[in-house]
C-alpha positions as CSV (number, residue, x, y, z in Angstrom):
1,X,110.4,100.7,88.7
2,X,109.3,97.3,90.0
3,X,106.5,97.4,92.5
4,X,108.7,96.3,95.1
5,X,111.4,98.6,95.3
6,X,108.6,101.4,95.8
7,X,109.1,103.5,98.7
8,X,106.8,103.4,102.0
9,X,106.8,107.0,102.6
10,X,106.8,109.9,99.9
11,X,107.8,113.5,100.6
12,X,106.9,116.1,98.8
13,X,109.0,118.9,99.4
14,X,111.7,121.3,99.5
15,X,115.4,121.1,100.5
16,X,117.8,123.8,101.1
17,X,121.1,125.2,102.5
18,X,120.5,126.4,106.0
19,X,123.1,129.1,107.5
20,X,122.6,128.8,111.0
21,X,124.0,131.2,113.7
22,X,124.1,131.1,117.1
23,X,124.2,133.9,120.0
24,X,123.4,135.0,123.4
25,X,119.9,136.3,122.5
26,X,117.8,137.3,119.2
27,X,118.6,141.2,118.3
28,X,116.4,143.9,118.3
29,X,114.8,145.6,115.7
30,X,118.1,147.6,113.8
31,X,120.5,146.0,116.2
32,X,123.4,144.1,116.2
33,X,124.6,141.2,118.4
34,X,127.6,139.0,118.6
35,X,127.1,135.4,117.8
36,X,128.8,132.0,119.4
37,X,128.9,129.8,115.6
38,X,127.8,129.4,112.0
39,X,127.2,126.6,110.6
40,X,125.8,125.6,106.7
41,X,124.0,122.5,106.6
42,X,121.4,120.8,104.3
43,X,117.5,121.2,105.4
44,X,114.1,122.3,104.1
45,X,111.2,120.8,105.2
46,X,110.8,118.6,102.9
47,X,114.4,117.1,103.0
48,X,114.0,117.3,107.2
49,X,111.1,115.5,107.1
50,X,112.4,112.7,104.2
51,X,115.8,111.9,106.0
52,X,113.5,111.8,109.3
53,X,111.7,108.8,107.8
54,X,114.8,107.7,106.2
55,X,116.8,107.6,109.4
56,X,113.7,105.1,111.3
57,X,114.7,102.3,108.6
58,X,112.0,102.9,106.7
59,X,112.1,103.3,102.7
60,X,111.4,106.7,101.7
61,X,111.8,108.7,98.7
62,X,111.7,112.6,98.1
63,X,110.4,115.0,95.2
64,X,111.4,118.0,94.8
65,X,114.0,120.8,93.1
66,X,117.5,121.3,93.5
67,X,119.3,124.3,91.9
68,X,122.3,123.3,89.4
69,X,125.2,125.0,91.5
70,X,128.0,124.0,94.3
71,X,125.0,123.4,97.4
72,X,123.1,121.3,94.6
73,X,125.8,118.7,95.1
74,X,125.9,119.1,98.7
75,X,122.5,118.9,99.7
76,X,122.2,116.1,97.3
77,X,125.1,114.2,98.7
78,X,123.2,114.7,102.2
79,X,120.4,113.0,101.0
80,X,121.6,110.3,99.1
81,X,124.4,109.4,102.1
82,X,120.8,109.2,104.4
83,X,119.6,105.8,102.0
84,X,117.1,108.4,101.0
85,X,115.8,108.0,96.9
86,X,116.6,110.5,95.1
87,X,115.3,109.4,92.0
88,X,112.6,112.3,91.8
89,X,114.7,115.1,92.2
90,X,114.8,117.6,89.8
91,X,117.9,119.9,88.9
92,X,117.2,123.5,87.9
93,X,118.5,126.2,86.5
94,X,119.6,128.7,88.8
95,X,120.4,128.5,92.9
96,X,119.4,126.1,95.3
97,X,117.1,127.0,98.3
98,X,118.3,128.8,101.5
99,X,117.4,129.1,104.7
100,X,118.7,132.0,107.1
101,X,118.0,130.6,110.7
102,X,118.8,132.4,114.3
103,X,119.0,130.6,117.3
104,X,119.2,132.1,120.9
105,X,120.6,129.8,124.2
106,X,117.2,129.0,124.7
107,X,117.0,127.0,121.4
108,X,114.4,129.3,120.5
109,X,114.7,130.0,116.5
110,X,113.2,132.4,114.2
111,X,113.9,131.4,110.3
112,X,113.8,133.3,106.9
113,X,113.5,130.7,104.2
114,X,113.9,131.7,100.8
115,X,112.4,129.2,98.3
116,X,114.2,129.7,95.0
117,X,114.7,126.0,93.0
118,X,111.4,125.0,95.4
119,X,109.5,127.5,93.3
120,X,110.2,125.1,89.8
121,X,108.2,122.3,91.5
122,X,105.5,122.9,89.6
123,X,102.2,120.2,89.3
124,X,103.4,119.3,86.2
125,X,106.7,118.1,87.6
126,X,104.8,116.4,90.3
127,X,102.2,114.4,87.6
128,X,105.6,112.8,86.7
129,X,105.7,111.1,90.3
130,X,101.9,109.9,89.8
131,X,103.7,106.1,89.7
132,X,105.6,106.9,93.1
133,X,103.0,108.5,95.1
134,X,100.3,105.7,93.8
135,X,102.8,102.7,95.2
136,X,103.8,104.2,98.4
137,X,101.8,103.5,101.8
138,X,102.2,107.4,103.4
139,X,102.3,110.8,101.2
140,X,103.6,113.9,103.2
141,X,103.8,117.4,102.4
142,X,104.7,121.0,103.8
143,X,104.2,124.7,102.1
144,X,107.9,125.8,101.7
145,X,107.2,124.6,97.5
146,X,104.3,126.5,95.3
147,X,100.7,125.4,96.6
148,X,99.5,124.0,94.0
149,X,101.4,121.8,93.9
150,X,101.1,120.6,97.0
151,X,97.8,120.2,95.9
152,X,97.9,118.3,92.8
153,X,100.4,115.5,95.2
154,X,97.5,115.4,97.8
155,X,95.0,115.0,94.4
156,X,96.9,112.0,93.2
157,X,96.9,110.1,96.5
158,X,93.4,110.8,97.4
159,X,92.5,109.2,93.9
160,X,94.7,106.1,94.6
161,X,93.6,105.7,98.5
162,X,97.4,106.5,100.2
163,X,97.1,107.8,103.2
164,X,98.0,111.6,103.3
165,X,99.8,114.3,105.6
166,X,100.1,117.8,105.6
167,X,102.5,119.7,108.1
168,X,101.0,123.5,106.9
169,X,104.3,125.2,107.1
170,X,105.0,127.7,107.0
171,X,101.5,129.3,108.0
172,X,99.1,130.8,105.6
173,X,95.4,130.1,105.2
174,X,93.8,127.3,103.1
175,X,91.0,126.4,101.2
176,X,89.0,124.1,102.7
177,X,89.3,121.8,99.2
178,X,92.6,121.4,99.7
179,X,92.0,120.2,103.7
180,X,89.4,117.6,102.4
181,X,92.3,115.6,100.8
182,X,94.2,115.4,103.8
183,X,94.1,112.4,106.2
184,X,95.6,113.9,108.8
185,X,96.7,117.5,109.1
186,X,99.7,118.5,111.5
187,X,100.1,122.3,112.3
188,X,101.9,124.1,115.4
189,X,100.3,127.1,117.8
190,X,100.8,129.5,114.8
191,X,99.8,127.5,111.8
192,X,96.5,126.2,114.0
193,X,95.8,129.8,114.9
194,X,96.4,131.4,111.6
195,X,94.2,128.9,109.8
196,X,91.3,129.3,112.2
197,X,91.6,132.7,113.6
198,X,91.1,130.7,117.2
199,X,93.8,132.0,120.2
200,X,95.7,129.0,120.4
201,X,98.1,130.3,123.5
202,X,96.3,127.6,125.9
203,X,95.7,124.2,125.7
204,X,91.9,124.6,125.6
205,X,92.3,127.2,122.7
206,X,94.5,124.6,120.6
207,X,91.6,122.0,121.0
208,X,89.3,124.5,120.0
209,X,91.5,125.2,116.7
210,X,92.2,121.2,116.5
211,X,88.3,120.5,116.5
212,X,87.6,123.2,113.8
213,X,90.1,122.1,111.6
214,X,88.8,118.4,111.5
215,X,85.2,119.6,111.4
216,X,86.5,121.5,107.8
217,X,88.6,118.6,106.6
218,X,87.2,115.5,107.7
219,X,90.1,114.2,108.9
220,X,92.4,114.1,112.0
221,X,94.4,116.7,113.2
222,X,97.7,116.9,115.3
223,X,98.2,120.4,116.7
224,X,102.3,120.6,117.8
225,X,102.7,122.6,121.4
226,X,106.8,122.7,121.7
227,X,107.5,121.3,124.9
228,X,103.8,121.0,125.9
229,X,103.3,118.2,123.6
230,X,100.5,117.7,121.3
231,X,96.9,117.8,121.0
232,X,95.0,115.4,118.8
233,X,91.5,115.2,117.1
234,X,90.9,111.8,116.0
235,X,87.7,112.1,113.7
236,X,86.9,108.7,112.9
237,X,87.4,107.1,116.5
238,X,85.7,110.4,117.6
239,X,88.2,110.7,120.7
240,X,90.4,113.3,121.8
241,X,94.0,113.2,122.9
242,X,97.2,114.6,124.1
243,X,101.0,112.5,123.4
244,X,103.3,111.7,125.6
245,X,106.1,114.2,126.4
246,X,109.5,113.7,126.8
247,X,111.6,115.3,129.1
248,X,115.4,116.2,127.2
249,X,118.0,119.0,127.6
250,X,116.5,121.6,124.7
251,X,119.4,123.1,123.3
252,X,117.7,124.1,119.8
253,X,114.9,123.6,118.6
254,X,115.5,123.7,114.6
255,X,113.8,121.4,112.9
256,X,112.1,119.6,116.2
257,X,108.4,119.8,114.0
258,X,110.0,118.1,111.1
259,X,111.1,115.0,112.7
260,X,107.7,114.7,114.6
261,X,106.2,114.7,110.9
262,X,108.8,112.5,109.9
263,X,109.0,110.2,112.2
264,X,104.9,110.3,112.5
265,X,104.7,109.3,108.5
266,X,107.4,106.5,109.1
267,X,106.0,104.5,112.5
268,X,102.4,104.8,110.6
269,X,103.7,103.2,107.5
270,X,105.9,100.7,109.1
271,X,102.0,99.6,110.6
272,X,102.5,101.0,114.2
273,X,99.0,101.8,115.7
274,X,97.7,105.5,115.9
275,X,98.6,105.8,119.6
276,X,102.1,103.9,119.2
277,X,102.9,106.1,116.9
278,X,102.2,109.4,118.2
279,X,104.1,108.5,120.8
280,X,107.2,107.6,118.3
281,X,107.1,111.1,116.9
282,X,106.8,112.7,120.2
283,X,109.9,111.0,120.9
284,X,111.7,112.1,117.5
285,X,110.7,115.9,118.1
286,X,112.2,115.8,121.6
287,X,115.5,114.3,120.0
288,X,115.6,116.6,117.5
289,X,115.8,120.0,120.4
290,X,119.1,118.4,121.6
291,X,121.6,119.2,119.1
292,X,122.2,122.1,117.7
293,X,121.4,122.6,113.6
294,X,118.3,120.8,111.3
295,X,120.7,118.0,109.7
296,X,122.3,116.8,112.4
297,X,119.0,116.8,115.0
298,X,117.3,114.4,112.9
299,X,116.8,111.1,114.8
300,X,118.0,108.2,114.3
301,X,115.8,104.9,115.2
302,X,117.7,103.5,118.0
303,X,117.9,106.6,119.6
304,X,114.3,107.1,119.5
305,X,114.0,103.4,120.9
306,X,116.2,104.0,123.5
307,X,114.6,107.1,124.5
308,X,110.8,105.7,124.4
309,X,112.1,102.8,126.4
């Protein structure tokens, strides 16, 4: 692949199948309720987070593993129809990922992701990206593929100086050696409070978790808040921070941390400035809570213009 024709922003990643559906209110334990609509759409984090980028103009290129039946083809097609290379994913044996995702008429959404063709992304099919990752300005990376191989992406940008993500999703803890080779670590309420054990309910507990967690990685670190915003820990200007928040009509809320990563790792590799970009992905997660699904929330750039004003 000639030099030029390497992406600005790598994802490292998964994609599923989400089946989405909608009612009045989340059920009770052992209950049943009534919903409003279904829908099956293309998503994962990963793929969220690529098409994100994708959809700011920016070049941007996904790894990851797709299973070899019918939503194989579909997701693919999704991607692919997005200007988003695909030249790193890897058919498997087997189903494709799937995501189960309720969504009350608050656009509040709980989510049971079940990994299955993400689990065959193994480090050794990630060493075969070394060339892609090595070439590209921005690496970012989530948890809904096998750890270590999240790791072994994060190893071969640190050795090559790209600038590195991680969105911790979903939440589980981590070992501080894998939080030293990240630039700039992204989690929400949950993930923040889960890796530091830190009540992170209020604003000052979130800066409490945000300040740990770039004490242990030497990096900066973005804690997510929903409709509160965000809180930020900049280590190397030493300076604290909150972004800008935008006021929309929250519908649903699917997906809404995915384009804030996304569109995060696309204004810093298109050379925006720290704060100018914040504020772009403050923008993008706000889009993203006022349509209903994953897929279809995802941001485009003029929107996001139009928006930030």
């Amino acid at each position: 692949m000639p030099e030029e024709t390497y992406p600005s922003v790598v994802v490292v990643g998964s994609l599923t199948m989400d089946f989405t559906a909608r009612s009045p209110r989340m059920p009770e334990k052992g209950e049943t309720v009534l919903g409003d609509t279904f829908t099956m759409v293309p998503g994962g984090k990963g793929n969220n987070q690529a098409l994100t980028s994708a959809r700011q103009g920016v070049s941007t290129s996904i790894v990851g593993c797709i299973g070899d039946d019918s939503i194989a083809d579909l997701i693919l097609e999704a991607v692919a129809a997005e200007g988003c290379d695909t030249s790193y994913l890897s058919s498997v044996p087997g189903p494709s990922g799937i995501a189960h995702i309720e969504v009350d008429h608050n656009g509040d959404n709980r989510i049971i992701m079940v990994p299955l063709a993400n689990n065959s992304l193994t480090p050794k099919v990630v060493d075969y990206s070394e060339d892609l990752i090595k070439h590209c300005k921005v690496l970012l990376c989530q948890l809904e593929v096998p750890l270590e191989s999240v790791q072994r992406a994060l190893e071969i940008a640190s050795r090559h100086g790209i600038y590195t993500i991680l969105n911790p999703a979903p939440a589980r803890e981590l070992d501080d050696s894998i939080l030293k080779l990240v630039d700039l670590l992204i989690p929400n309420e949950t993930e923040a409070a889960l890796l530091t054990g830190i009540d992170t309910s209020t604003r000052e507990g979130s800066l409490e978790a945000a300040r740990e967690l770039s004490a242990r990685s030497m990096g900066d670190v973005c804690v997510t808040r929903g409709s509160s915003g965000s809180i930020i820990v900049q280590i190397g200007e030493k300076q604290e921070e909150e972004t800008d928040i935008f006021s929309v009509n929250a519908i649903d809320a699917t997906a809404a941390g995915d384009a804030f990563c996304g569109g995060l790792a696309a204004s810093l590799a298109s050379g925006l400035s720290s704060k100018e970009a914040y504020r772009y992905a403050s923008a993008c997660g706000a889009l993203a809570t006022t349509k209903h699904g994953a897929l279809p929330s995802l941001p485009y750039r003029k929107d996001v213009l139009d928006l930030i004003g």
